[in-house]
C-alpha positions in Angstrom: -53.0 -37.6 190.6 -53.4 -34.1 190.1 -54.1 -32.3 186.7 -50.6 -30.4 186.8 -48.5 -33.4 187.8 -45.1 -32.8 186.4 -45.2 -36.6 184.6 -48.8 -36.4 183.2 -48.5 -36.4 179.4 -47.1 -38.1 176.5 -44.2 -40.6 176.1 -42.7 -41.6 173.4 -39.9 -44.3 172.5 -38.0 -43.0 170.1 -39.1 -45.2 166.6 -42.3 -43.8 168.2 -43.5 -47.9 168.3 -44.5 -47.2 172.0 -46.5 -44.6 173.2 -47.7 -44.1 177.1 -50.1 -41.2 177.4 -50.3 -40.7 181.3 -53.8 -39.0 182.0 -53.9 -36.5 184.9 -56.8 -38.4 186.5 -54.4 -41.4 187.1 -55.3 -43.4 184.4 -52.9 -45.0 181.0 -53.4 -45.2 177.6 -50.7 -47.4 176.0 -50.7 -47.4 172.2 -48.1 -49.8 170.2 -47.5 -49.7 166.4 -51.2 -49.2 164.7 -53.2 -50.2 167.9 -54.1 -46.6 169.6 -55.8 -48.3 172.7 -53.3 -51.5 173.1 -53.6 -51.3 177.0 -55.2 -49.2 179.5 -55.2 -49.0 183.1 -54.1 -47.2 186.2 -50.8 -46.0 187.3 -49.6 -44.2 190.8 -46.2 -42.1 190.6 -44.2 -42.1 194.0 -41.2 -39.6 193.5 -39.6 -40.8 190.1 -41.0 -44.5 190.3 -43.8 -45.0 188.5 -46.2 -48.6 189.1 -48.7 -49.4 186.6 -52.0 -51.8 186.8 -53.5 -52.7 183.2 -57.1 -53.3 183.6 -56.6 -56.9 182.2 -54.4 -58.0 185.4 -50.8 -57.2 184.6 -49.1 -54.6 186.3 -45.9 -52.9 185.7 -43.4 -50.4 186.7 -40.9 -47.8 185.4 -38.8 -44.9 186.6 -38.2 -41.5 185.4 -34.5 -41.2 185.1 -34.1 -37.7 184.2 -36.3 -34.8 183.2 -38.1 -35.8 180.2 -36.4 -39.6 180.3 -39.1 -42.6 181.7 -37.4 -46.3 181.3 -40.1 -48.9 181.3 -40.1 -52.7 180.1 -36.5 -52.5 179.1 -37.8 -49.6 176.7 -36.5 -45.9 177.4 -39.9 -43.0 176.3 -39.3 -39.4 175.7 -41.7 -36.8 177.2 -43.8 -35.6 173.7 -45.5 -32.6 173.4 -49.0 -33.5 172.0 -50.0 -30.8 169.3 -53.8 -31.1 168.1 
């Protein structure tokens, strides 16, 4: 994945329960409610469909529907800007 991939970044679901913060170097951080680090693991994009490999075994998979629109899990996440 490449630093200035147009997906890398952070999604949101919208009661901001969910959060998916795709990491330029091809890796996931998956936060839920109070637990920051809930899941982490890999993910690959090919065009708008996104697969996703938690480093406990499960994988995953998602597509970006439109810009700034990913649906995942039966869950839709908004691209976030991340301010520090």
């Amino acid at each position: 994945m490449q630093p200035n991939h147009p997906y890398a970044g952070m999604w949101i679901t919208d009661d901001n329960r969910v959060r998916h913060e795709l990491l330029p170097n091809g890796r996931y951080v998956e936060a839920r409610g109070q637990r920051e680090r809930a899941y982490e693991g890999r993910y690959e994009v090919n065009g708008t469909h996104i697969e996703y490999w938690d480093d406990t075994g499960f994988t995953a998979d998602g597509d970006f529907v439109e810009e700034g629109t990913l649906h995942h899990g039966g869950m839709i996440f908004r691209r976030r800007s991340v301010t520090p």
